[in-house]
Structure formats: structure tokens, C-alpha cells
C-alpha positions as CSV (number, residue, x, y, z in Angstrom):
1,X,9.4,-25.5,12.9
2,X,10.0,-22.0,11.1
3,X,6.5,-21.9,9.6
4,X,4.9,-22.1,13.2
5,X,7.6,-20.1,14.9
6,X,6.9,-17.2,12.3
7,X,3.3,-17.8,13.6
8,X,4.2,-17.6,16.8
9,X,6.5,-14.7,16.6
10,X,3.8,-12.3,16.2
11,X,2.4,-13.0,19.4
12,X,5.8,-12.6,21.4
13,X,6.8,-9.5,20.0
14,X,2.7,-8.2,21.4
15,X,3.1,-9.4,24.6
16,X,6.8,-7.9,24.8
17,X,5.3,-4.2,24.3
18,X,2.8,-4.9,25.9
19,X,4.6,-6.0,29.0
20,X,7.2,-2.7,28.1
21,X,3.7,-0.3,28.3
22,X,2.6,-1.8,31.1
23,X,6.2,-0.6,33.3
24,X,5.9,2.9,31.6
25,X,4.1,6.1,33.7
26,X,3.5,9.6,32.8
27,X,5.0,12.6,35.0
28,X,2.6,14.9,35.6
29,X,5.2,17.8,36.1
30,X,6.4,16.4,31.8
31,X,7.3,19.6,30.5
32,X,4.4,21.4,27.7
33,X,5.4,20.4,24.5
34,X,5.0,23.5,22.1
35,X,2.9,23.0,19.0
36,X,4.8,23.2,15.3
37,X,3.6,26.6,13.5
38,X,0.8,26.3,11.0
39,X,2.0,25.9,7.9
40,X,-0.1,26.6,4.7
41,X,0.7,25.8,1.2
42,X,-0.8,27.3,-2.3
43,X,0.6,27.0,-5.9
44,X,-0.3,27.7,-9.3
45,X,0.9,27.6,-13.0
46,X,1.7,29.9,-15.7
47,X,4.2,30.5,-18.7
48,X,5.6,27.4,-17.9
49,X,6.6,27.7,-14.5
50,X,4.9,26.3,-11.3
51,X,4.4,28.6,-8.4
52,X,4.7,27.1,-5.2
53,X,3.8,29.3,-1.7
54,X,5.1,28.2,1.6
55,X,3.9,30.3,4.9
56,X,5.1,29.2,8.0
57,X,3.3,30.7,10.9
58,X,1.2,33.3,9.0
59,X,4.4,35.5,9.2
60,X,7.4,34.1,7.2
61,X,7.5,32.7,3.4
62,X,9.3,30.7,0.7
63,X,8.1,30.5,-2.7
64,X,9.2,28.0,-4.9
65,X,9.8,28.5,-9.0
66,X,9.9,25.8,-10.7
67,X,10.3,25.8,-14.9
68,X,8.7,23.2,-17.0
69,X,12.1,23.0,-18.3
70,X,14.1,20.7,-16.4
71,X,17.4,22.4,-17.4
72,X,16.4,25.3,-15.5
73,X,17.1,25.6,-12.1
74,X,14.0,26.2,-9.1
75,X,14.3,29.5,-7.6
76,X,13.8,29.7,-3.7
77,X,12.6,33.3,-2.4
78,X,12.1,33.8,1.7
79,X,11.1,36.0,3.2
80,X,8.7,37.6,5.9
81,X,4.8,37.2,5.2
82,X,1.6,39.3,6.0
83,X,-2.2,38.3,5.5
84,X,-4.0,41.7,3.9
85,X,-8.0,40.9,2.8
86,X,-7.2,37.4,1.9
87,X,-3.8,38.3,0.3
88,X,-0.4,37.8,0.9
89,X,1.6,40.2,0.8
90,X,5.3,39.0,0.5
91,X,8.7,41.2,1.6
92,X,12.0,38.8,0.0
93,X,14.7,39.0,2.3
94,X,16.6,36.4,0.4
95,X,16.9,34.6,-3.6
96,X,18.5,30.8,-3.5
97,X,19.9,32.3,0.0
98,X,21.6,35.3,-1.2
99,X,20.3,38.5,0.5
100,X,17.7,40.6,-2.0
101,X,18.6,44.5,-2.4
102,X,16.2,45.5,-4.5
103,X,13.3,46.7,-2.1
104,X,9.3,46.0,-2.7
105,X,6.2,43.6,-2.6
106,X,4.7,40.3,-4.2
107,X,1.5,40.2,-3.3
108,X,0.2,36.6,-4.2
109,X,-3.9,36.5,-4.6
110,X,-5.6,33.3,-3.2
111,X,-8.6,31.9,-5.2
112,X,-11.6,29.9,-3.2
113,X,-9.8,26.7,-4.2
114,X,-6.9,27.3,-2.3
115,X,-4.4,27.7,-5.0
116,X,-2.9,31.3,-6.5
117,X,-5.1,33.2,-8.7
118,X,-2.9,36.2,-9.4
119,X,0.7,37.4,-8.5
120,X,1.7,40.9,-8.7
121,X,5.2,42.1,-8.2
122,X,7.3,45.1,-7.9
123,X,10.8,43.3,-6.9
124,X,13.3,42.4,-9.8
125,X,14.2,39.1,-9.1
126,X,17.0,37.8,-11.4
127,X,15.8,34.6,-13.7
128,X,12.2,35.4,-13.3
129,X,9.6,36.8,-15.9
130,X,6.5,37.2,-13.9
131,X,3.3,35.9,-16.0
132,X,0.4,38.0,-16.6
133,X,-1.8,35.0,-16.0
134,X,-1.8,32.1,-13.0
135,X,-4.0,28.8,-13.4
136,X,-4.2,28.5,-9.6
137,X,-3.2,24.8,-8.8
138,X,-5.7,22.5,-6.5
139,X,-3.6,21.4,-3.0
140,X,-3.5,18.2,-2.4
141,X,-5.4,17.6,0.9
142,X,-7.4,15.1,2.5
143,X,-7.9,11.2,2.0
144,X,-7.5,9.6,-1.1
145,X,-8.4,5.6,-1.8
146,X,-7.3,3.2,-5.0
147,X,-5.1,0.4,-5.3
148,X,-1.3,-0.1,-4.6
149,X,0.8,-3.0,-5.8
150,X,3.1,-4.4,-3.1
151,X,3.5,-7.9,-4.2
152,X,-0.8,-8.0,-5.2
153,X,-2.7,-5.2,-5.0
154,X,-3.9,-3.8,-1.8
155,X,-6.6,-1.1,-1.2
156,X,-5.0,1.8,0.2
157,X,-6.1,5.3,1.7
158,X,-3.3,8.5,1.3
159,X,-4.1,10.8,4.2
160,X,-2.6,14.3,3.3
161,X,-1.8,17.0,5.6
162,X,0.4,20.0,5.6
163,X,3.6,19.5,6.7
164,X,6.9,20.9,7.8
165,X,9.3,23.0,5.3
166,X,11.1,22.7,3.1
167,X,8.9,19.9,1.7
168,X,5.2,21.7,2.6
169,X,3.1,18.4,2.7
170,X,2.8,15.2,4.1
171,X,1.0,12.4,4.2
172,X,0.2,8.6,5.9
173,X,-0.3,5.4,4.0
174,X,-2.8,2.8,5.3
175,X,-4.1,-0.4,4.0
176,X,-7.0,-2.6,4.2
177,X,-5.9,-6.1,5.7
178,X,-9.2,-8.0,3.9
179,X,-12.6,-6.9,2.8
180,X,-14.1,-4.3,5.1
181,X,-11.0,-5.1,7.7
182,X,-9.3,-2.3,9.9
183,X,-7.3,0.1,8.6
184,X,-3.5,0.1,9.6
185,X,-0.9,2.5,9.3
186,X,1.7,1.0,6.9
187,X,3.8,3.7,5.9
188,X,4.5,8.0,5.9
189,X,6.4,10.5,3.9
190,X,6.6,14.0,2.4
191,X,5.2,15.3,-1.0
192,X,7.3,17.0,-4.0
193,X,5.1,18.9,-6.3
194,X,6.7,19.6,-9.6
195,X,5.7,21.3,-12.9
196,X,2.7,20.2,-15.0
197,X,1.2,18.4,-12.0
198,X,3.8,16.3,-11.4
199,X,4.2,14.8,-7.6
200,X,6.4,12.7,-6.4
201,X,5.7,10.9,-2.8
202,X,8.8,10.1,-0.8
203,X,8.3,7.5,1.9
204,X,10.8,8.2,4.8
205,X,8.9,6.1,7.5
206,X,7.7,2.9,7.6
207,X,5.0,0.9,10.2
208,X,7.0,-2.0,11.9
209,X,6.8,-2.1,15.6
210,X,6.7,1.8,15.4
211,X,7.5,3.9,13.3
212,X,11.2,3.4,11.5
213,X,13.0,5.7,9.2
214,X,13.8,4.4,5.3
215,X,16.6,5.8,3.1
216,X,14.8,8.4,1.1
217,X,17.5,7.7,-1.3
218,X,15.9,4.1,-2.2
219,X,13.8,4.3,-5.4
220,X,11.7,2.1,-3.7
221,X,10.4,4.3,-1.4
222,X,9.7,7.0,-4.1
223,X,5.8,7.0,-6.0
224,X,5.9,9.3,-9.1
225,X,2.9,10.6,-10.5
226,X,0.4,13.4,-11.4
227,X,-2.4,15.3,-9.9
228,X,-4.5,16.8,-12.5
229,X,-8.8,17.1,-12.7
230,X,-9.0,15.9,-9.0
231,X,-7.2,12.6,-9.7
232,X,-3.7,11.5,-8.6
233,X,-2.1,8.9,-10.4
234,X,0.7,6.7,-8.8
235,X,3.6,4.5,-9.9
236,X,3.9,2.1,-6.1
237,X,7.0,-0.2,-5.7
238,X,7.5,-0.4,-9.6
239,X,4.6,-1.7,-10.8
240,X,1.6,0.1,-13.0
241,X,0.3,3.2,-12.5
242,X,-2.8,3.6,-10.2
243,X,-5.8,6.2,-10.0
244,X,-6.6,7.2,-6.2
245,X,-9.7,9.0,-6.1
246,X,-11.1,11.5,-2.9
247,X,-13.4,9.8,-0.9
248,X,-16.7,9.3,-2.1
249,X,-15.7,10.5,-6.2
250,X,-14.7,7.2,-7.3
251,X,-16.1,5.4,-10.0
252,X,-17.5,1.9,-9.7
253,X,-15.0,-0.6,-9.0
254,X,-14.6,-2.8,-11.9
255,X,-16.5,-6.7,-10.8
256,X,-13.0,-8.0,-12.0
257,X,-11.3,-6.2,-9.0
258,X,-9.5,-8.6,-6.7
259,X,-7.8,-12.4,-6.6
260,X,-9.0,-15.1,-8.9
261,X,-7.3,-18.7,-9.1
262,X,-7.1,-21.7,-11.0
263,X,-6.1,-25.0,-9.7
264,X,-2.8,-26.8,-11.2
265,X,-2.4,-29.4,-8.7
266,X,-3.8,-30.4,-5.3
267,X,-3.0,-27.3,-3.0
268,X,-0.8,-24.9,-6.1
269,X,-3.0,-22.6,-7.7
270,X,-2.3,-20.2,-10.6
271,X,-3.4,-16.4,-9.6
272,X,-4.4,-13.3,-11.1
273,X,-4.8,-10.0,-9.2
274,X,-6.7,-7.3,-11.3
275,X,-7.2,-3.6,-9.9
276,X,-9.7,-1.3,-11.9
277,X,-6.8,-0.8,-14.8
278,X,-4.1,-3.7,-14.1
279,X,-3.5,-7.0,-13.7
280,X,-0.8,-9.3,-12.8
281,X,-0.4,-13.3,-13.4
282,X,1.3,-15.2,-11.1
283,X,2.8,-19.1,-11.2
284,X,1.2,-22.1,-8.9
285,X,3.4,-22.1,-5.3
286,X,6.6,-24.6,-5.2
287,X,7.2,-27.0,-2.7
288,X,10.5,-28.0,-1.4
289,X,11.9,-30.0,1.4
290,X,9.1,-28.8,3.7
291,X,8.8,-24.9,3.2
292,X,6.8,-22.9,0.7
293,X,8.2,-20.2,-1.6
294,X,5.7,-17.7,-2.7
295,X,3.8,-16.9,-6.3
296,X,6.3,-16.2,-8.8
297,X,4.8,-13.1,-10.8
298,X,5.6,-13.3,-14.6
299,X,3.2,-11.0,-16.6
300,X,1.4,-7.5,-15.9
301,X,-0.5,-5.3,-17.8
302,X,-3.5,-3.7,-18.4
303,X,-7.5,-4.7,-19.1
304,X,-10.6,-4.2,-20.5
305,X,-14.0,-5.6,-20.0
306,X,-15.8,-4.7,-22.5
307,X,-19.6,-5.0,-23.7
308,X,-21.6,-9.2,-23.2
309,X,-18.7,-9.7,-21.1
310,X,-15.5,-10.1,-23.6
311,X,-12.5,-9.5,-21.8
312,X,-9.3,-8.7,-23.4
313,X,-5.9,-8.6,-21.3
314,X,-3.1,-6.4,-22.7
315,X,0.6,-8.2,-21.6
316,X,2.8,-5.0,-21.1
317,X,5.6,-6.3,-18.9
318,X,7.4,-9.5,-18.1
319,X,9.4,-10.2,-15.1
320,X,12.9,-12.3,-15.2
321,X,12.9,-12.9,-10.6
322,X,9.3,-12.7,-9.7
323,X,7.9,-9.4,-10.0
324,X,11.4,-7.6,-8.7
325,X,12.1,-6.0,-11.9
326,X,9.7,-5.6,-14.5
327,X,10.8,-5.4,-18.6
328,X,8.4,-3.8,-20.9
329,X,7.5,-6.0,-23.7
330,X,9.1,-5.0,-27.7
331,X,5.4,-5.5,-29.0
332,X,2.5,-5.5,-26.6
333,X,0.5,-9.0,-26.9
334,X,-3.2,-9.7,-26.0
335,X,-5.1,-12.1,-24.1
336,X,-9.1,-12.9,-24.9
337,X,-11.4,-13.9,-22.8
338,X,-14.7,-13.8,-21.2
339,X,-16.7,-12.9,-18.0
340,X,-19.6,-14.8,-17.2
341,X,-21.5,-16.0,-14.1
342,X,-18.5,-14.7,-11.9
343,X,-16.4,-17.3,-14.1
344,X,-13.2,-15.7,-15.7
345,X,-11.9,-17.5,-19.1
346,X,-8.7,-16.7,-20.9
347,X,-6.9,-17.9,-23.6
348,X,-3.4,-18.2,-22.0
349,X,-0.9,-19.7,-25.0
350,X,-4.4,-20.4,-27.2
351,X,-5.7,-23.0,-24.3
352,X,-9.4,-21.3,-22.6
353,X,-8.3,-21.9,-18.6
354,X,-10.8,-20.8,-16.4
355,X,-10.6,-19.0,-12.6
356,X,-12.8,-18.3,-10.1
357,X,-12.6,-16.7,-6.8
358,X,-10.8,-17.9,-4.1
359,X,-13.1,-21.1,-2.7
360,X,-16.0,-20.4,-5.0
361,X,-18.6,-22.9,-5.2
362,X,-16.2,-25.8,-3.6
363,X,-18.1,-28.2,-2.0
364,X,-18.1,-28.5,1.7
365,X,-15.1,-30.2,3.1
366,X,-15.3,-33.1,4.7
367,X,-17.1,-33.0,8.3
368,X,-14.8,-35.2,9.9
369,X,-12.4,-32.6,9.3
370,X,-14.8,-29.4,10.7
371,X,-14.6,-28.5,14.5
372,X,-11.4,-27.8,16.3
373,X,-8.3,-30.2,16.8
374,X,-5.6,-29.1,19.2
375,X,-2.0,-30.6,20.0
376,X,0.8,-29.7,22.4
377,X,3.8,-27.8,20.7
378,X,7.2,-26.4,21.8
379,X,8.4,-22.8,20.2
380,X,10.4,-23.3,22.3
381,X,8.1,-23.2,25.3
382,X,5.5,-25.0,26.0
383,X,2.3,-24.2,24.0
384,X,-1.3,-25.5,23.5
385,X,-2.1,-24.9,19.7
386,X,-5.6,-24.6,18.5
387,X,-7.0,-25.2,14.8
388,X,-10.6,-24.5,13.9
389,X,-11.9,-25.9,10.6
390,X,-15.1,-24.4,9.2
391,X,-17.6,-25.2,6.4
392,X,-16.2,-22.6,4.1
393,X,-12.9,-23.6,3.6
394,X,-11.5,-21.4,6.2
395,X,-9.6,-21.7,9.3
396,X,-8.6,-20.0,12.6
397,X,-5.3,-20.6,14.4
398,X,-4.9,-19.5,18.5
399,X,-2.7,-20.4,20.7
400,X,-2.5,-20.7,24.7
401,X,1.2,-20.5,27.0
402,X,0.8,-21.9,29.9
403,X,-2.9,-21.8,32.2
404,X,-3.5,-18.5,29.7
405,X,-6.3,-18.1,27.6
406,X,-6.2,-19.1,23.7
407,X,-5.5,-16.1,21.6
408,X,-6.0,-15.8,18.1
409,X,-2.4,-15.7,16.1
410,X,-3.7,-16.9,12.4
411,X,-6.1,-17.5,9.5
412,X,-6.5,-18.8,6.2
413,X,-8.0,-20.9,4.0
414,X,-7.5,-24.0,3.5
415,X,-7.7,-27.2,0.2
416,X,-7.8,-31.0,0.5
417,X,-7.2,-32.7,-2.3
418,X,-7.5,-36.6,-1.4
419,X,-5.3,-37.3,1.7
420,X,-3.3,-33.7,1.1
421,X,-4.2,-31.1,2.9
422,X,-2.5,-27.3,2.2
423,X,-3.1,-24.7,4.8
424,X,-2.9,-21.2,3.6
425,X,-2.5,-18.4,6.0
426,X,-3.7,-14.9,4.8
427,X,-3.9,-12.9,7.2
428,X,-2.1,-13.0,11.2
429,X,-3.2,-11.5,14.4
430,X,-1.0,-8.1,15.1
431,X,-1.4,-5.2,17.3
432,X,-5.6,-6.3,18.0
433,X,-5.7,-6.7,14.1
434,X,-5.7,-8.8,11.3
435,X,-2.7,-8.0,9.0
436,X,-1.5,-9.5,5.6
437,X,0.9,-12.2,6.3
438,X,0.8,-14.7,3.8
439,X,2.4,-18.2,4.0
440,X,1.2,-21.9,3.9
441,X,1.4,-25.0,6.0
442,X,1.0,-29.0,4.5
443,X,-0.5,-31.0,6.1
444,X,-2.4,-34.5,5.5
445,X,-6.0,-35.7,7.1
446,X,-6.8,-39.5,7.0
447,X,-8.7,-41.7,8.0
448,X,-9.9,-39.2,10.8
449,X,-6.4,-38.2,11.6
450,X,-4.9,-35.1,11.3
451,X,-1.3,-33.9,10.6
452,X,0.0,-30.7,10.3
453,X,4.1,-30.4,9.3
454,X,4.9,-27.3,11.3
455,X,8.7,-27.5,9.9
456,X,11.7,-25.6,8.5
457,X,13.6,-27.2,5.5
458,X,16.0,-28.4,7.9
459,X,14.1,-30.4,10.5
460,X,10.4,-31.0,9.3
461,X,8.4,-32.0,12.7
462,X,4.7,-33.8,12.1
463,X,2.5,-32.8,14.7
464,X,-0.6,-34.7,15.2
465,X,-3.7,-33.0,16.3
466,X,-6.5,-34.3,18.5
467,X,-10.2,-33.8,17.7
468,X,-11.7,-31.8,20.7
């Protein structure tokens, strides 16, 4: 029964915090925690070298050098800090950690932006040819929102906030489970600015039952990118890069944003996710000996929708183990097609197939099928399992141990096809929210019965529900 235990799972590791909470108290006589200094951060650009400002407690510094040129070496200077009419006015105590001898002032101007407008020095420091002119450098604060790729695209907000040094900035991932859903934390990490607008976001935390530390190390958990003209553009998880906009400055999203399907075979469906620049293709599902293996991504790339609707799909990338590693193509290929009526045809090998949205315009199912069917199921203890049909093609999942009340644990939609019925869960009940968790469940509903096989490839176990 792995596919309902995995259900099922979710709800026993709830109820174990919850119980854990529940035997947990707060001493009053807890000692005062003391708060982390403020910490501000400024940088700007000129001949070729990125300035980045570091003040710790409004009294000590470190400002970063860093050379276009990636031979060269960045230059860490420390020291103690003073604000004077906006100003600050900088006394090095140490270069790359060796004490300075050489005695004076930078004084590093702040424009209205935040970033350095000016820097003028009277300290020598070895390897550094102080410009005449600084472009000061927008920081990267606030909430961003665009699109990340993590197996399909996901709408995502990138909270930054000044951090700790050596890093200066941090920031908290959250996604979107479903259209206008709550926002969860999903992930946390530090910034790296480097020159030319360059960032690089290092995830060192991410959201299971708390937060848990990563290896930085992983290129996994790093997102290159740049920040230029209020934009930031990021590579996620390997796939394409991503605009994320501030809040309120994005453009309009493009009507070809999200999930659209075309039907091989009763219950397999071939997908395509498009953001506002990408798109991904993925194969129809598998079955095999009573468990489902996921979408097997082979092509990504990019898009345009241009004017009466012609749509033309650019394949940049192929993928040799489902969307794991991605090889960019010798010669880029195309893909025409049109957008119509919220109908999406392409030309995939010279033969028009057409998608549509997830259960659009499907008739009603059946309403023999409609209400809510129940059976009595062991994982391992006892429990009363609840399935609601509805009209749309959706369903709801709860679940009641013992004399408790039913609590929600999964939804989805679902496809019958004659006799064979395919479940599809989207989304499962976490923490008083809906969260991604895709898998599927086969089934069968005739003649007025219903079966559900709530198996693992090992031992499959058909469950028959009862109409209530």
C-alpha cells in the first residue's frame, strides 16, 4: 500500500509535532536573547572593479574589491567605521588580514539609492587604483516574484534581507502550492554579489520538518545570475534562466503561462509547462506492476507568441534521464504552432497535436461516480478513508483514526476513460496547507462499484469503496 501510506505519512508526521508542541512550555526566567548588530550593505562599480561595503553595527567595516577580471584576486579591507553627514568615514586596520601601516581615511559617499556614489581615499592600499568615478550599485532588497523550475515551474517569491558577514545578504525562498494558494517557506540561503552584476544565491537551508542545513558545496543548491535595471535573472536547479521582478513591476504574464496536456491513452497524458520565457515537454506517465513513475522531461527551450496567435517553440536542450541533466542542442530546432480559443497546437515531428488545460471543457463525469465513497483501510492501524468526487474532475481525500474526526490528507484530479479510472494527486495536506505532492492512484468504477488499488509494486491491495 506505498501509494496510500505516502498519503498517509503526511498526516503522522503532523500529529507527531503536534503532540511534541503540545509537551513543550516556556520558562519565564529563559534568559534575554541579545539581538545580532545591524548590518548594512552598499556597493558600486567603476574601472572595472566592484565595490562592496560591509558595516556591522554602525561602527566596524569590510569592504570588498572585486576585479572584473577573474584572475585577479578580491581584496578584503576591515576596519573600524563612523557615520559623518551621511558618509562613512572608513579607518583600515587590516588588508586580506594583514595589519595596514600606512595611516588615513576612505570616506565612501552614499547616494539616495543606497549604493556608493563616490570614494575618496588617502590610504595606499597595495593592488588598488582608486577610480575617479563610482556607478553606485542598486542593493538587492525586498520581495521578488517569477518562476522557478523544480521538476515544472513553480511561482516563487525571494524575500531579501541583510544578513550576517562575511556574505552581507540573505534571503527566504517561498512557493505558491496552486493558484492563489498559501505561501510556504521552501528553502534559505546567503547572496554573493560579484562584478558586472553578477549574483550568485547559495541555498544552505532547506524547509522539511524545520529548517535543515544543505551542503553549500552542491551545485544544486547554487542559482547564478545577474541584477541589472531592477531585474534579477536566475538559473534554478539547472534549468533556463528566469526573470523575477519586485512586486508590483512585472509585466503581464504571458496567457501561455502554466500546464497544458494532451491525452495519449486513458489516464497518460503528454505535458507542457511554459513560464513567461521557457517551456519544457514532458512524456505520458508509465505504469508498471501497480505504481506510477513520474513525467519523463525530454525537451526545453524557449517561446514566442507572436502576433494572430502563431506560436513558435525554440528546442534548446534535450535531456538523456528525465530532466536530470540537460544537453544543449548542436543546432537549435523550431516548433510552429498556434494559440486560439485557449487551444494550443504544435507541430511536434510535422503532426498538429493539440493541448488544452488540465480538465478543460471535459464533460461532467459520470454522476454515479460524484458524492463521497468511504472504505475501511489498515496503514497499519485502523483507518476510515474518505473520497469525495466532484463535478469538475476533482477530488478530495480525508481520513479518520479511530472515533476522530475526518481530516483532509489529499487532492487531485481525476480521468475515467471507460471502466479505468486514474487518480491524480496534486497537492497534499501539510502543516494546515496544501503543498505540491504529486503522485497518482488507478483505480476502476463499474457498474456502480468502485475500486481503488492503494498498492506498492510488491503487494497491490484493491480496496473497495462504499457509496455513502
Amino acid at each position: 500500500m506505498r501509494n496510500f501510506c505516502r498519503l498517509f505519512g503526511i498526516i503522522a508526521t503532523a500529529a507527531l509535532i503536534g503532540f511534541s508542541m503540545s509537551g513543550c512550555s516556556m520558562d519565564d526566567d529563559s534568559p534575554a536573547r541579545t539581538p545580532p548588530p545591524e548590518v548594512r550593505t552598499y556597493r558600486g562599480s567603476g574601472d572595472g572593479m566592484t565595490f562592496v561595503l560591509i558595516i556591522t553595527g554602525g561602527a566596524s567595516f569590510e569592504l570588498r574589491i572585486v576585479s572584473d577580471d577573474p584572475n585577479v584576486a578580491t581584496i578584503y579591507i576591515s576596519g573600524a567605521a563612523s557615520l559623518d553627514n551621511g558618509n562613512w568615514v572608513l579607518a583600515p586596520a587590516a588588508v586580506d588580514g594583514a595589519p595596514v601601516t600606512d595611516e588615513g581615511e576612505i570616506t565612501v559617499e552614499v547616494d539616495a539609492s543606497g549604493g556608493i556614489g563616490d570614494i575618496d581615499s588617502d590610504v595606499d592600499i597595495p593592488g588598488v587604483d582608486w577610480p575617479d568615478t563610482v556607478t553606485p550599485l542598486p542593493n538587492l532588497s525586498g520581495t521578488f516574484e517569477g518562476m522557478m523550475w523544480a521538476n515544472r515551474p513553480n511561482l516563487t517569491r525571494l524575500i531579501f534581507e541583510v544578513g550576517t558577514p562575511p556574505i552581507g545578504d540573505a534571503f527566504t525562498m517561498q512557493w505558491q502550492w496552486g493558484a492563489g494558494g498559501a505561501w510556504s517557506n521552501i528553502g534559505r540561503g546567503t547572496v554573493e554579489f560579484g562584478a558586472s552584476g553578477a549574483v550568485d544565491l547559495t541555498i544552505t537551508h532547506w524547509w522539511e520538518d524545520g529548517w535543515d542545513p544543505v551542503d553549500p558545496a552542491d551545485p544544486e543548491y547554487h542559482m547564478p545570475g545577474t541584477f541589472a535595471n531592477g531585474v534579477l535573472t536566475l538559473v534554478s536547479f539547472g534549468y533556463a534562466a528566469e526573470p523575477f521582478f519586485r512586486l508590483g513591476t512585472a509585466p503581464a504574464a504571458s496567457p501561455l503561462r502554466g500546464t497544458w496536456q494532451r491525452q495519449t491513452e486513458p489516464g497518460a497524458f503528454e505535458t507542457l509547462y511554459f513560464t513567461d520565457v521557457n517551456w519544457a515537454r514532458a512524456e505520458p506517465p508509465m505504469f508498471g506492476g501497480g505504481f506510477y513513475e513520474y513525467n519523463a522531461f525530454v525537451s526545453r527551450g524557449t517561446f514566442e507568441l507572436g502576433v494572430g496567435g502563431t506560436v513558435t517553440l525554440t528546442v534548446t536542450h534535450t535531456t538523456p534521464d528525465n530532466g536530470d541533466t540537460w544537453n544543449a542542442v548542436t543546432q537549435a530546432t523550431t516548433v510552429a504552432g498556434s494559440f486560439a480559443n485557449n487551444t494550443l497546437t504544435l507541430a511536434f515531428d510535422s503532426v498538429d497535436e493539440t493541448f488544452a488545460r488540465p480538465g478543460a471543457a471535459a464533460p461532467p463525469p459520470p454522476a454515479g461516480l460524484v458524492g463521497t465513497w468511504e472504505a475501511d483501510v489498515e496503514i497499519p492501524d485502523p483507518a476510515r478513508m474518505r473520497v469525495t468526487f466532484a463535478n469538475d474532475w476533482s477530488w478530495t481525500a480525508q481520513a479518520r483514526f479511530g472515533s476522530g474526526a475526518f481530516e483532509n490528507f489529499a487532492r487531485g484530479t481525476f480521468t475515467l476513460d471507460g471502466t479505468i479510472l486514474v487518480l491524480t494527486r496534486t497537492h497534499a495536506w501539510e502543516y494546515g496547507a496544501w503543498l505540491a505532492s504529486p503522485d497518482m492512484i488507478p483505480g476502476t468504477f463499474d457498474s456502480g462499484t468502485l475500486i481503488l488499488n492503494l498498492a506498492d509494486e510488491y503487494d497491490p491491495e484493491l480496496v473497495t469503496f462504499t457509496r455513502q
